[in-house]
PLY file of the C-alpha trace (Angstrom):
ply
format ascii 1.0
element vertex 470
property float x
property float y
property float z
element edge 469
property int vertex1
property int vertex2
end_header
0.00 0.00 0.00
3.33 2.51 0.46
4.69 1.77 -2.60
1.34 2.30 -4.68
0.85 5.48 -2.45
4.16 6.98 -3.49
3.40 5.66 -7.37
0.75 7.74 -7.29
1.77 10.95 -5.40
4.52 11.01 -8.25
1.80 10.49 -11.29
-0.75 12.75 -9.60
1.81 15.45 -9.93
3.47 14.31 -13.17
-0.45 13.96 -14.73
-1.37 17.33 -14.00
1.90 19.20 -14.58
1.56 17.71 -18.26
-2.26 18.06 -18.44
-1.82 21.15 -20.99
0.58 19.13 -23.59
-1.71 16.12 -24.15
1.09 13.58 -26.48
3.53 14.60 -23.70
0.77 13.79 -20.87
0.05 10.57 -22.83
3.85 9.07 -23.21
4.00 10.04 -19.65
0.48 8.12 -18.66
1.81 4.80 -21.26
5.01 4.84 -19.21
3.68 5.11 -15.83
0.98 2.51 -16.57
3.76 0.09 -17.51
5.73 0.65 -15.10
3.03 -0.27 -12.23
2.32 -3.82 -14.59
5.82 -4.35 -14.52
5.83 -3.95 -10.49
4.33 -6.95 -10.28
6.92 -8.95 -12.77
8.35 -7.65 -15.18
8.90 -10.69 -17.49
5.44 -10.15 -18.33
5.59 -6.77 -19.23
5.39 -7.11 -22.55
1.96 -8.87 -23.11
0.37 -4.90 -23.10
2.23 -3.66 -26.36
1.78 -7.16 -27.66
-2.08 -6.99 -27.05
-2.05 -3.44 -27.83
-0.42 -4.11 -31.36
-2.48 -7.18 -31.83
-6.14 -5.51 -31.63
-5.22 -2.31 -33.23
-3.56 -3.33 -36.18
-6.99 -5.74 -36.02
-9.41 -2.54 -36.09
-7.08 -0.65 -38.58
-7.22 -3.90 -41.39
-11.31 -4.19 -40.07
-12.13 -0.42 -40.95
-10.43 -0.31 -44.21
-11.53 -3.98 -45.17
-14.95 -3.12 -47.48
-15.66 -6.89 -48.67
-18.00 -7.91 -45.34
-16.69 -11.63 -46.00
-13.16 -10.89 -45.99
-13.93 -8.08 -42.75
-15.30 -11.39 -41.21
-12.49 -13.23 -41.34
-10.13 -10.48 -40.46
-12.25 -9.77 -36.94
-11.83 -13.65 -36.07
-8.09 -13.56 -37.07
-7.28 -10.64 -34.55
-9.50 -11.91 -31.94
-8.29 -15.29 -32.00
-4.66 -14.29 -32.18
-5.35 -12.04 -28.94
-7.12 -14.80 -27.38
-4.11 -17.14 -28.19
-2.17 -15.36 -25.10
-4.73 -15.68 -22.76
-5.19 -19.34 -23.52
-1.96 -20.04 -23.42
-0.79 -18.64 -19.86
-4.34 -19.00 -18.74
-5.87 -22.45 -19.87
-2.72 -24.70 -21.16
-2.15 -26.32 -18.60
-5.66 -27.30 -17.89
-6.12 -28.24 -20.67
-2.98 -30.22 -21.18
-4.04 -31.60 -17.20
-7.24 -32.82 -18.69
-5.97 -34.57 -21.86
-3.92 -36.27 -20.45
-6.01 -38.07 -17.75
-8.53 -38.71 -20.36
-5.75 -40.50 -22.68
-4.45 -42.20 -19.59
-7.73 -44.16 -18.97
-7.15 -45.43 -22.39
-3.10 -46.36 -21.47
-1.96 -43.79 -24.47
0.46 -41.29 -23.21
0.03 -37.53 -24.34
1.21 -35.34 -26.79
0.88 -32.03 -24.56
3.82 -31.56 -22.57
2.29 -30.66 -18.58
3.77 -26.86 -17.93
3.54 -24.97 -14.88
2.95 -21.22 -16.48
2.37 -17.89 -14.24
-0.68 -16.21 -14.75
0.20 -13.25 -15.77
-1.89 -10.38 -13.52
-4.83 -8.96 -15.01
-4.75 -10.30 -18.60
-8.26 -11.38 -18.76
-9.62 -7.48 -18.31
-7.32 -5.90 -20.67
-8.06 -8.88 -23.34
-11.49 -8.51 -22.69
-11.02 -4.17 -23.72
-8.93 -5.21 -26.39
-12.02 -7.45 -27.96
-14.60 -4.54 -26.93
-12.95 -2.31 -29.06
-12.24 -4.16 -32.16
-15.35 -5.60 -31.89
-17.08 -2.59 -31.63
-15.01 -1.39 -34.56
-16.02 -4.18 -36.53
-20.01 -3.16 -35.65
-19.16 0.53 -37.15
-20.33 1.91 -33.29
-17.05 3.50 -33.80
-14.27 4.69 -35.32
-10.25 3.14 -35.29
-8.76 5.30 -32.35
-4.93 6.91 -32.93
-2.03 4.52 -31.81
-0.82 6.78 -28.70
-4.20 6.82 -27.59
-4.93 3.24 -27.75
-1.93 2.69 -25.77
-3.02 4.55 -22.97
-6.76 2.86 -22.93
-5.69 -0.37 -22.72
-2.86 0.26 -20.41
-4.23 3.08 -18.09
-3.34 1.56 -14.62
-6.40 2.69 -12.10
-8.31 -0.32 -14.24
-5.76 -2.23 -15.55
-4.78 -5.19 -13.32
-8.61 -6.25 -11.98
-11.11 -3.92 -14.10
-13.49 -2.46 -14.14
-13.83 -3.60 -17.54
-14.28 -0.13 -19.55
-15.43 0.33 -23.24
-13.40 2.31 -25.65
-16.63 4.76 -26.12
-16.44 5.64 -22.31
-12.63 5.93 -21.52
-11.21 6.83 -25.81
-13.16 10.32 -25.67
-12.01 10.98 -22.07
-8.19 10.63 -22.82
-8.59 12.47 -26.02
-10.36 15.52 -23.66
-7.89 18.12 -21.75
-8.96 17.48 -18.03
-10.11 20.79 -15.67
-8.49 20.36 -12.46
-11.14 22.64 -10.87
-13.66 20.38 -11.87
-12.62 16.72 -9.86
-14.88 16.00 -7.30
-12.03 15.23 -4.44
-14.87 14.27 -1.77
-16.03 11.28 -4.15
-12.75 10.35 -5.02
-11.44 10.14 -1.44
-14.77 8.11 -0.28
-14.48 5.96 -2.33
-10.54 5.46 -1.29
-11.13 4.80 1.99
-14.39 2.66 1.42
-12.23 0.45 -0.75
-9.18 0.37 1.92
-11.65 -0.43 4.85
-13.41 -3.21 3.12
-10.25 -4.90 1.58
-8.00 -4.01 4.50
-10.23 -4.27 7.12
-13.08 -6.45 6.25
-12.26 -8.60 3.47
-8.77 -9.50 5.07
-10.26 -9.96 8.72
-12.70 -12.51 7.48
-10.06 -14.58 5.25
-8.00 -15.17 8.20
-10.18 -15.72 11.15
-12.76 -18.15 9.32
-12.82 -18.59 5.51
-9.35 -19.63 4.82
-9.33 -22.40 8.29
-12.34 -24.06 7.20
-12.19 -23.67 3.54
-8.46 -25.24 3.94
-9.52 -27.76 6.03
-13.24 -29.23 6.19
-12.88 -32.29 8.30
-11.62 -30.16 11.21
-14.86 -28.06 11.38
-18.54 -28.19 12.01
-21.16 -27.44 10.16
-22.10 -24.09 11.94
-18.61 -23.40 11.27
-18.68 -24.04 7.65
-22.17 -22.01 7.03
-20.79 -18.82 8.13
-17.65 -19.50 6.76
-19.73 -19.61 3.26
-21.36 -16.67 4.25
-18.22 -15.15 5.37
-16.39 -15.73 1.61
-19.69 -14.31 -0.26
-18.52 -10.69 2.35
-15.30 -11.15 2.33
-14.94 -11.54 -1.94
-17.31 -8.89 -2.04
-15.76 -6.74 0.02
-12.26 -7.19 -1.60
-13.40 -7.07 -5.36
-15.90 -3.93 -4.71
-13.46 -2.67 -2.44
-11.11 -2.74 -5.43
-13.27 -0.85 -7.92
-13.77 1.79 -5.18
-10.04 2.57 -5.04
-9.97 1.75 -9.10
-12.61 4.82 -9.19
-11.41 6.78 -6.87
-8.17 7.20 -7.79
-9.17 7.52 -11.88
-11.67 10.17 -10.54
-8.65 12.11 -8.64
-6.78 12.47 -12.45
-9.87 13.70 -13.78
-11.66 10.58 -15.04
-14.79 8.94 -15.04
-15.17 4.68 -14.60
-18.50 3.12 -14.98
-19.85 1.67 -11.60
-19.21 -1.87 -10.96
-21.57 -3.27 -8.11
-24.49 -2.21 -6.79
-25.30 -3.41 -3.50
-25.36 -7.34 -5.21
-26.61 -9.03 -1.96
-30.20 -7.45 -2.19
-31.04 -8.86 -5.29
-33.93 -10.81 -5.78
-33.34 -13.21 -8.62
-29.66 -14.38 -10.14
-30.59 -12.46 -13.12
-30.96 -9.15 -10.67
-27.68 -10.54 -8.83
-25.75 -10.18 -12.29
-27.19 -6.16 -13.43
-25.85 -5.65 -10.25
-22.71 -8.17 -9.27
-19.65 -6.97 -11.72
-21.64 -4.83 -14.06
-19.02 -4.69 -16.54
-18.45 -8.28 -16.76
-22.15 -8.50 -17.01
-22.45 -6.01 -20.07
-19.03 -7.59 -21.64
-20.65 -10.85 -21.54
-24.70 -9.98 -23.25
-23.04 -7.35 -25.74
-20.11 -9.61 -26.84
-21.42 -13.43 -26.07
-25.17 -13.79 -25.50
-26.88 -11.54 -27.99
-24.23 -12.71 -30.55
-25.16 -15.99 -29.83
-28.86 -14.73 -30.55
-29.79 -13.37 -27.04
-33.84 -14.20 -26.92
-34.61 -13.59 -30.03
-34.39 -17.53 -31.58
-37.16 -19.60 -29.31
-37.50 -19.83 -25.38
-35.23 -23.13 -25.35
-32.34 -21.69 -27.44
-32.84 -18.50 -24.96
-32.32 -21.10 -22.13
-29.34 -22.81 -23.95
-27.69 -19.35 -24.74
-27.76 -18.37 -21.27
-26.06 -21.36 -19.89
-23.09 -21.09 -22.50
-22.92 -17.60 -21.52
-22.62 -18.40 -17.68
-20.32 -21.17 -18.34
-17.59 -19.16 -20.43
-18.00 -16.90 -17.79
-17.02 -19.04 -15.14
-13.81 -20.54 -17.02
-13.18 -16.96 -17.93
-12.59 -16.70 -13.86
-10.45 -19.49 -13.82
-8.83 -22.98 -15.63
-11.16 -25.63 -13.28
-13.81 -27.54 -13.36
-15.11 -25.92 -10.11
-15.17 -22.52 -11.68
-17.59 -24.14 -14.71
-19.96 -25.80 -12.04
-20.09 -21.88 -10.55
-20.90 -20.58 -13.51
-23.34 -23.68 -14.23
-25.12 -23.21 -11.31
-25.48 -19.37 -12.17
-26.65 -20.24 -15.23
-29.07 -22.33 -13.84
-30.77 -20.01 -11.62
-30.72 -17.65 -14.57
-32.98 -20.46 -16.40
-35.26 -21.20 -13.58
-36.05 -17.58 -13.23
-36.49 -16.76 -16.57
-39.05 -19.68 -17.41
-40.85 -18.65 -13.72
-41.21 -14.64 -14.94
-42.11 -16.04 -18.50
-44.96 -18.39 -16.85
-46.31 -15.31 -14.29
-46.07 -12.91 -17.47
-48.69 -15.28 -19.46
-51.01 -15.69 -16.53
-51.15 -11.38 -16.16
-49.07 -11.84 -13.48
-46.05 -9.09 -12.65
-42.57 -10.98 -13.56
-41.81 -11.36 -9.84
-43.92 -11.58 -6.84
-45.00 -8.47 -4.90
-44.59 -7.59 -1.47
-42.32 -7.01 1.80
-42.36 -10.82 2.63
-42.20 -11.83 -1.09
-39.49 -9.31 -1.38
-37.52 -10.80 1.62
-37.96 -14.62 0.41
-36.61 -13.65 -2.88
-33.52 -12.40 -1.51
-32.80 -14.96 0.81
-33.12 -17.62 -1.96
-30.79 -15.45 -4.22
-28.47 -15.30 -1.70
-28.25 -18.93 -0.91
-28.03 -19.95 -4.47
-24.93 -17.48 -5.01
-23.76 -18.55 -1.54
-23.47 -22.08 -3.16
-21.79 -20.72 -6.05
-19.50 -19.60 -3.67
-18.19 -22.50 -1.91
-17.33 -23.89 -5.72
-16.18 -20.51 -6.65
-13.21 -20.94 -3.57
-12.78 -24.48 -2.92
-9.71 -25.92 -4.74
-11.59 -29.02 -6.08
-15.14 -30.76 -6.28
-13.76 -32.49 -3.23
-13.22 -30.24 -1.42
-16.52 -28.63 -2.41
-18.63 -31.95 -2.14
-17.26 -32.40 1.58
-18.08 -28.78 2.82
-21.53 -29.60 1.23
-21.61 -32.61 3.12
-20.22 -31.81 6.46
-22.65 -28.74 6.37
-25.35 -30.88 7.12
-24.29 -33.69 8.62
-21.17 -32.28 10.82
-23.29 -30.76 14.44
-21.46 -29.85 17.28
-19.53 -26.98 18.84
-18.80 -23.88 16.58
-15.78 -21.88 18.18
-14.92 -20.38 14.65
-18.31 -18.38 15.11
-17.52 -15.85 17.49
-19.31 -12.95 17.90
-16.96 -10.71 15.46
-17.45 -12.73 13.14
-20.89 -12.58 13.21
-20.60 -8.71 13.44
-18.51 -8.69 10.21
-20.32 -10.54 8.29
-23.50 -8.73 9.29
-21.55 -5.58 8.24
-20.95 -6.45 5.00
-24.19 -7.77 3.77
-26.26 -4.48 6.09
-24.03 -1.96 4.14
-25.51 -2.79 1.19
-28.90 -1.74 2.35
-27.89 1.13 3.50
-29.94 3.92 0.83
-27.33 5.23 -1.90
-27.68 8.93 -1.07
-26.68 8.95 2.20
-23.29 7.75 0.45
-23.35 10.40 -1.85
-24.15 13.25 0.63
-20.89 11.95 2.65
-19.05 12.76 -0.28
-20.44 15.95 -0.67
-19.86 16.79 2.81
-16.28 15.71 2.45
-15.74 17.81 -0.74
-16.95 21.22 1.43
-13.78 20.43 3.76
-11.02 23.02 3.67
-7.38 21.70 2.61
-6.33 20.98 6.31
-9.64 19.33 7.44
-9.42 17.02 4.30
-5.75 16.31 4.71
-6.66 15.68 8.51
-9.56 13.09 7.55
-7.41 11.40 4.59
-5.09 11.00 7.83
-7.33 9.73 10.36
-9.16 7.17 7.87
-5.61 5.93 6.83
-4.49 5.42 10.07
-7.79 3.86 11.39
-7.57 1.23 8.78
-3.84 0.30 9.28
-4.83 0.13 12.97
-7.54 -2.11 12.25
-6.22 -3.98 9.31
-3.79 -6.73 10.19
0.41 -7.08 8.77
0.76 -8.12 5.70
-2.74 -7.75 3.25
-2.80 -10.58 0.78
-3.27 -9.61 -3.13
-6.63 -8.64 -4.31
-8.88 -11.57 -4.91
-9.42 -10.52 -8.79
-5.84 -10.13 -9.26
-6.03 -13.78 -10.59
-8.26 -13.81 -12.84
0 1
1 2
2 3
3 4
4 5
5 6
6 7
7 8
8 9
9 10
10 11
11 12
12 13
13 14
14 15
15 16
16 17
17 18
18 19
19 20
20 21
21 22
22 23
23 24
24 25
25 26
26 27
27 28
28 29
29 30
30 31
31 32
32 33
33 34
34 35
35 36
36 37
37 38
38 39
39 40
40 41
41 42
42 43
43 44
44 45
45 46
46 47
47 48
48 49
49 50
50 51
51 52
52 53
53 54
54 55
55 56
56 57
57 58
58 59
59 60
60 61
61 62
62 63
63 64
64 65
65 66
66 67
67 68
68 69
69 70
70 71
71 72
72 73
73 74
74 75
75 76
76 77
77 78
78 79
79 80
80 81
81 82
82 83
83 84
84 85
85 86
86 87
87 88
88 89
89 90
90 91
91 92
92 93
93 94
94 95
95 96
96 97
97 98
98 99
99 100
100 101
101 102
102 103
103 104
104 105
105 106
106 107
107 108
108 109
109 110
110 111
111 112
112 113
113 114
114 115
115 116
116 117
117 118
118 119
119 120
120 121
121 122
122 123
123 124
124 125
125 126
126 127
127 128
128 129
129 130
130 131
131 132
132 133
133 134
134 135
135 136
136 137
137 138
138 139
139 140
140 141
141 142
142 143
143 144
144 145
145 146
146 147
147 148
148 149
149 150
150 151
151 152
152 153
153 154
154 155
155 156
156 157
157 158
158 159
159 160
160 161
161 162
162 163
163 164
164 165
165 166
166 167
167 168
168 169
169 170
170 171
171 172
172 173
173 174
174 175
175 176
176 177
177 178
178 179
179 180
180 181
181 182
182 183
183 184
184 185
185 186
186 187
187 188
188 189
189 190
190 191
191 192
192 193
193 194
194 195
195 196
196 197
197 198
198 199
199 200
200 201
201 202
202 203
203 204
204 205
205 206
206 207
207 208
208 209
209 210
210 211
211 212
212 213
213 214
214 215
215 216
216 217
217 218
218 219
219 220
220 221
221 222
222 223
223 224
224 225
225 226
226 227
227 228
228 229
229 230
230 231
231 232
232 233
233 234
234 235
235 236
236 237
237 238
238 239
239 240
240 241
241 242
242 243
243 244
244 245
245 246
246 247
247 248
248 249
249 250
250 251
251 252
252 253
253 254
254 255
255 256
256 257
257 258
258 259
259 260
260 261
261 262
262 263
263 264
264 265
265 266
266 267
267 268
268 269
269 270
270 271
271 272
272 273
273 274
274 275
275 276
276 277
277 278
278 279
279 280
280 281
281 282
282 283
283 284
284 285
285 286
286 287
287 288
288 289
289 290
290 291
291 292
292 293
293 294
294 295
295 296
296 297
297 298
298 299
299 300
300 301
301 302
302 303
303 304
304 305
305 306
306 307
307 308
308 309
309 310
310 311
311 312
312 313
313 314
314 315
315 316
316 317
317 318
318 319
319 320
320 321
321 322
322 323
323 324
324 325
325 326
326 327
327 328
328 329
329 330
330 331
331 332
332 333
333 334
334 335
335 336
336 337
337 338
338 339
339 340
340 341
341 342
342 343
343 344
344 345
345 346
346 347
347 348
348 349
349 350
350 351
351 352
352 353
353 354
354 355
355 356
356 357
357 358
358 359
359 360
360 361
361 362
362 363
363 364
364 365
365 366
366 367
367 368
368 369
369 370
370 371
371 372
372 373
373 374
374 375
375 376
376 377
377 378
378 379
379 380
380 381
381 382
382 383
383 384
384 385
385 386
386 387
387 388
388 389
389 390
390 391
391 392
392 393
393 394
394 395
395 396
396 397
397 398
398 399
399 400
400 401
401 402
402 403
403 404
404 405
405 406
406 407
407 408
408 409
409 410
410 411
411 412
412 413
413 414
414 415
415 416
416 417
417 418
418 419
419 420
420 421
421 422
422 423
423 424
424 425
425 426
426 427
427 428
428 429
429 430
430 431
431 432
432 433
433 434
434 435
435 436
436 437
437 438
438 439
439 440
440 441
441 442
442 443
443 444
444 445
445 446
446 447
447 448
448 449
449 450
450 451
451 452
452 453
453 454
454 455
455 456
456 457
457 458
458 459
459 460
460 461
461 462
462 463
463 464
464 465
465 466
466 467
467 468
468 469
């Protein structure tokens, strides 16, 4: 957390010193961005200017290309060439795990030599803008951007290691626009910053270490109290660390004069999985209808190939999160729910019913089912196998006894993190505002007392963002 503070005290000042010479500003934002990417290892460093290079020459060939056949084959040549490094760091070795097991129950020995490869941070988001772009390109919803400036979309570093995932229409016109310094809402920005520090430093890390990671490492040794709040403890504590993320993502973009489309929206008070995903990574959500469902003909081709076209969508999703089996059955079980809502609105909306039941105790039932059903996406979602899955499934009902992983912070924490998200969205905003009308001194005091309250709080040594692995 030092070193990215000091990072950014040096770009804040470099970004706004150059603000009035925008290709000087932008070399300076392309090298800064790199530099933080290479931070984490800088072998992999040069997957950005690869990726960069790939899509762009991509949209260049796509909006000169007039024959629509040979455009066609063009788009699938650049997007499969860019989706040749995520599959190969990403899902080579599970796939080369898989192969060979399967050609081992027949006694014939592989051709795919087993690799252990490093994931290299964040590569599924910036793929994922890469694609956006070209494909939107491709669509004609926009025009090829300049070279410089594509660098600095795909590489801009407030987004680039764990999203949010943002379109080339939102962030292009922004980085092409000189930036009014008078104009950046500071109480937002620093809000947000400490919202995201408290729930990843505080909350999120808290909960990992004094219940999720024990019982999630090691089933047999716990009961089943112990391993329901444990569940419920993950569904806080990944919330808390992924929207805890995008607060500091937005808050810190906000603070150089930019604007990053909202990510979650209080996700634990939905009341169907299909309200869970509007409002549950938003801009995975959007990547995944504009880019994979409606291309794969949305609703629009019969109720069952609606139903079959959701469950492919849910199930790239959840490789997309990571190279196992228990990450398809998570986004199986997603796309299940999906299903079973959608035929249950479809049936209410032929009988003049309203799509979902009415009503403060309707209301409530529906979101305690939702939650459950994600909650069980969860335990997939974090355990390292289906065996390790199947026996916290199995000792959750079968395991009674004593339940000292359950104290009463616990309890509080957990209740913390699913409460705040009922908690009415103004009285969020007018904290911000409130915090904007503070004079330089009072706001440098409160940056100071919220920093040091959370390293109080927090515990040594915060592991990695959750999404930093994906």
């Amino acid at each position: 957390m030092i070193d990215f503070a000091i990072f950014f005290f040096a770009v804040f000042v470099g970004h706004w010193l150059l603000n009035p010479f925008p290709r000087r500003w932008k070399l300076f934002m392309v090298a800064a961005s790199y530099l933080f990417y290479a931070w984490w290892d800088w072998h992999f460093v040069w997957l950005l200017p690869a990726s960069t290079v790939i899509v762009q020459l991509g949209a260049l060939a796509v909006a000169r290309e007039r024959d629509e056949r040979r455009k066609r084959w063009i788009l699938g040549t650049a997007v499969a060439a860019d989706l040749a490094l995520l599959a190969w760091f990403k899902y080579y070795g599970f796939l080369a795990i898989n192969v060979a097991n399967a050609l081992h129950s027949l006694s014939v020995t592989s051709p795919l030599p087993l690799l252990q490869l490093t994931l290299p941070v964040g590569i599924s988001f910036f793929t994922f803008m890469g694609l956006s772009y070209l494909v939107d390109v491709y669509r004609g919803e926009i025009p090829t951007s300049g070279w410089l400036d594509f660098f600095v979309y795909l590489s801009f570093f407030p987004h680039l290691v764990a999203g949010p995932i943002v379109r080339a229409p939102e962030l292009l016109p922004q980085i092409r626009t000189r930036r009014d310094p008078r104009r950046i809402d500071v109480g937002r920005a620093f809000t947000l910053i400490w919202s995201g520090l408290f729930k990843k430093v505080v909350l999120s890390s808290y909960l990992a270490a004094a219940i999720v990671d024990p019982v999630f490492g090691n089933p047999k040794g716990h009961t089943s109290l112990e391993i329901l709040f444990a569940v419920y403890a993950y569904a806080v504590q990944i919330y808390a660390d992924f929207s805890g993320y995008t607060d500091i993502a937005i808050g810190v973009a906000l603070l150089l004069g930019f604007h990053f489309p909202e990510n979650f929206d209080a996700p634990y008070t939905a009341r169907s999985i299909q309200d869970f995903w509007r409002r549950w990574h938003i801009t995975l959500s959007r990547w995944l209808r504009d880019y994979l469902y409606i291309p794969l003909g949305g609703s629009r081709k019969g109720e069952y190939r609606t139903y079959a076209n959701i469950m492919i969508t849910m199930l790239l999703g959840g490789i997309w999160h990571g190279a196992a089996w228990t990450f398809v059955a998570w986004g199986g079980i997603h796309g299940a729910g999906q299903v079973v809502g959608h035929r249950r609105r479809k049936q209410r909306l032929e009988r003049g019913l309203p799509a979902l039941e009415e009503g403060a105790w309707a209301t409530f039932r529906q979101r305690v089912a939702t939650f459950h059903v994600v909650c069980l996406g969860w335990v997939f979602f974090r355990a390292d196998s289906f065996g390790t899955a199947a026996q916290l499934l199995w000792r959750m009902v079968t395991a009674f006894g004593s339940a000292p992983a359950v104290h009463l912070l616990v309890v509080v924490a957990i209740a913390l993190g699913i409460y705040v998200q009922y908690v009415p969205r103004n009285v969020f905003d007018r904290v911000g505002v409130s915090v904007s009308r503070l004079g330089p001194i009072a706001l440098g005091a409160s940056l100071a007392g919220g920093l040091f309250l959370i390293t109080t709080l927090g515990p040594q040594g915060v592991a990695p963002f959750i999404y930093y692995r994906f």
